[in-house]
C-alpha positions as CSV (number, residue, x, y, z in Angstrom):
1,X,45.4,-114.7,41.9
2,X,42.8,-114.1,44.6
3,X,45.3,-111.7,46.1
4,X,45.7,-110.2,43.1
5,X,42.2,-110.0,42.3
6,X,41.0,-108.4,46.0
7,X,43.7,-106.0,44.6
8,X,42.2,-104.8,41.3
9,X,39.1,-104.9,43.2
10,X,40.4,-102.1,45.7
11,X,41.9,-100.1,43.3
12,X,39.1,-100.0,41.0
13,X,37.1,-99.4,43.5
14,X,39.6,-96.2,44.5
15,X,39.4,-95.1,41.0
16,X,35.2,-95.4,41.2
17,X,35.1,-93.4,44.5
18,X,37.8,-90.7,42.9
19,X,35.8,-90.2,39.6
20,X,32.6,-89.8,41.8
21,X,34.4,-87.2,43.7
22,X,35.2,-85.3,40.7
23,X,32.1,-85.8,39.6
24,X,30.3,-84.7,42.1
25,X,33.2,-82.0,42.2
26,X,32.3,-80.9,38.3
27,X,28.4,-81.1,38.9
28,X,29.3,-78.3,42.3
29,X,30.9,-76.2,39.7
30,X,28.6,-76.5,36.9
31,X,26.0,-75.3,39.5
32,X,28.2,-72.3,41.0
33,X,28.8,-71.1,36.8
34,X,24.7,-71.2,36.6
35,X,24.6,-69.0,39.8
36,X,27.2,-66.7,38.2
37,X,25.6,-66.5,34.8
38,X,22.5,-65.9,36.3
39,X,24.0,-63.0,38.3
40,X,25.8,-61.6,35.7
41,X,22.6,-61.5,33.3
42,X,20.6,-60.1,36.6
43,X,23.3,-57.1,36.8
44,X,23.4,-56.7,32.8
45,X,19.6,-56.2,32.9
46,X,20.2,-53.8,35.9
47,X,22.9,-51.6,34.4
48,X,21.1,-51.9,30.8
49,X,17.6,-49.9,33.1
50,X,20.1,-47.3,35.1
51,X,22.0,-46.4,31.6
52,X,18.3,-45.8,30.0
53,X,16.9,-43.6,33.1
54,X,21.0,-42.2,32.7
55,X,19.7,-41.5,29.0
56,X,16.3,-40.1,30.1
57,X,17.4,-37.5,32.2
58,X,20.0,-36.5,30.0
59,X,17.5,-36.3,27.0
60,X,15.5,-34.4,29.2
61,X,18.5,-31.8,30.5
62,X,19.4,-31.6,26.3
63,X,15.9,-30.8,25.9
64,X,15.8,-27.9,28.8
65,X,19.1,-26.6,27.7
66,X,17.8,-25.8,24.0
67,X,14.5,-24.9,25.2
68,X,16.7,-21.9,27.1
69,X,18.9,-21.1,24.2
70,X,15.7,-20.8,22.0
71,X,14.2,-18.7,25.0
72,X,17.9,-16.2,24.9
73,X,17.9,-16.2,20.9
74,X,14.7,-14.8,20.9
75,X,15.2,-12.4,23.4
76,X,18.0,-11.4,21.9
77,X,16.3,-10.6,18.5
78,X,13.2,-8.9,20.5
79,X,16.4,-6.5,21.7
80,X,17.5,-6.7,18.2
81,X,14.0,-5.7,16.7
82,X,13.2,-3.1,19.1
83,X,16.7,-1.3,18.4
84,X,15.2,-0.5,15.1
85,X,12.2,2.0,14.4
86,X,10.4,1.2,11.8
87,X,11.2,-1.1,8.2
88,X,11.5,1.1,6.4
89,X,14.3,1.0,3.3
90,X,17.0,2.6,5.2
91,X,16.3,0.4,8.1
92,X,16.2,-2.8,6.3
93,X,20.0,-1.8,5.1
94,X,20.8,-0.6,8.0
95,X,19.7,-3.7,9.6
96,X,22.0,-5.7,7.3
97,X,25.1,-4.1,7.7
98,X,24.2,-3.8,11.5
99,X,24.1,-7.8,10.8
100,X,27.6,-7.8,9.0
101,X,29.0,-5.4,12.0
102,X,27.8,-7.9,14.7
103,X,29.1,-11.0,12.7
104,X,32.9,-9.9,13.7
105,X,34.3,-10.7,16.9
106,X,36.6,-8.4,18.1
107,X,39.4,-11.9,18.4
108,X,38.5,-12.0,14.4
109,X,39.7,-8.6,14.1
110,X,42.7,-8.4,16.4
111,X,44.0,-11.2,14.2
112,X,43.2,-9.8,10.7
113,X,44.4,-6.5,11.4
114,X,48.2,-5.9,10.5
115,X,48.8,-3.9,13.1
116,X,47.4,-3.3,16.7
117,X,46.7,0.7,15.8
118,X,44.1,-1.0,12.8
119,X,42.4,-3.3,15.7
120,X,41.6,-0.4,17.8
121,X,40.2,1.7,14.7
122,X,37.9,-1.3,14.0
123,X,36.8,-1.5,17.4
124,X,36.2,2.2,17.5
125,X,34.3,1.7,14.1
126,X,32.3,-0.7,15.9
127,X,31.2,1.2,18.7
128,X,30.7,4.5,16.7
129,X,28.6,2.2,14.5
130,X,27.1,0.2,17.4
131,X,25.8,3.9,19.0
132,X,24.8,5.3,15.7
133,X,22.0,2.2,15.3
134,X,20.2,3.4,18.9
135,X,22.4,1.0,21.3
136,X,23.4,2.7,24.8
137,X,26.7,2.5,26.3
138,X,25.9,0.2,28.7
139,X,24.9,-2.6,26.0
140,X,27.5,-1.8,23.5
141,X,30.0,-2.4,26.9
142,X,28.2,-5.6,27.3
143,X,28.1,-6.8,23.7
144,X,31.7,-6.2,23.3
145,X,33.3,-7.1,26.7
146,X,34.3,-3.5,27.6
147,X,34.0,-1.2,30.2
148,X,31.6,1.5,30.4
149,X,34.2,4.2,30.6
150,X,36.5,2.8,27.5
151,X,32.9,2.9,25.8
152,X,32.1,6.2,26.5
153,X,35.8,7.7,25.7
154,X,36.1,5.5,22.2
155,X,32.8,7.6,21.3
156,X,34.0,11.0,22.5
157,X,37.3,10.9,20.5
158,X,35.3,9.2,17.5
159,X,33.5,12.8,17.6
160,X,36.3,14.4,17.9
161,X,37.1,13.3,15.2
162,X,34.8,13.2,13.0
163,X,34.8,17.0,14.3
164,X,38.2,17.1,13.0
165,X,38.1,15.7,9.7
166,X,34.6,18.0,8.9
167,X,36.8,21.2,9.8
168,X,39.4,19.8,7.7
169,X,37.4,19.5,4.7
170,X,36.2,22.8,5.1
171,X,39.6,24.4,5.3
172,X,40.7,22.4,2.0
């Protein structure tokens, strides 16, 4: 039994020095997954500052890019407002429709119109109109995406017509 004994001694004492191993093996680990939540908390906290600066600067871009459209809309209604004399009654309507005119897009037209002949007579409309309130060529090219030339030949034949249809009525 003493053999035996020496025995169970040496093996428990095996079995002590392998559960100290793995202990000592867990309590390595258990350190290393402090390390790792402590680096993973550190680069949270890092990416939660760069996504606010992130934020910041585009908050402040937002901010610069309406500041510019308000800057261009107003512009654009100095333009407006300077295109018109004085309030007067006939202005004031004049003003609206010249509203109405400049709320349809030409790509609006194009596909309302039946056919390509009644896109091309609102276009001319357009430009007659667009001269008639005090615009020159050159903005009436710009505002409608047209050259200066196709601006200044829709406005001849639109007098040419209107030429027309006057002698025309007085021949009837």
């Amino acid at each position: 039994m003493t053999t035996w004994n020496v025995l169970l001694l040496i093996l428990n004492f095996v079995i002590f020095i392998l559960i100290v191993a793995k202990v000592v093996q867990f309590n390595s680990l258990y350190q290393e997954n402090l390390r790792v939540q402590s680096s993973i908390e550190e680069l949270v906290n890092q990416n939660s500052r760069l996504v606010n600066v992130l934020l910041d600067e585009l908050e402040s871009k937002i901010q610069e890019a309406r500041e510019l459209l308000e800057e261009k809309e107003g512009i654009n209604k100095h333009v407006y407002e300077e295109a018109l004399p004085t309030k007067s009654a006939k202005t004031r309507r004049q003003a609206k429709q010249w509203d109405k005119m400049m709320e349809i897009e030409l790509p609006q037209q194009v596909a309302e119109a039946g056919t390509n002949k009644e896109a091309v007579d609102a276009t001319d409309t357009k430009v007659a109109y667009m001269k008639k309130m005090g615009m020159s060529v050159q903005d009436i090219a710009q505002k409608l995406n047209l050259s200066q030339g196709e601006i200044a030949l829709k406005l001849k034949l639109h007098e040419k017509k209107a030429s027309a249809n006057k002698a025309g009525s007085v021949f009837k």
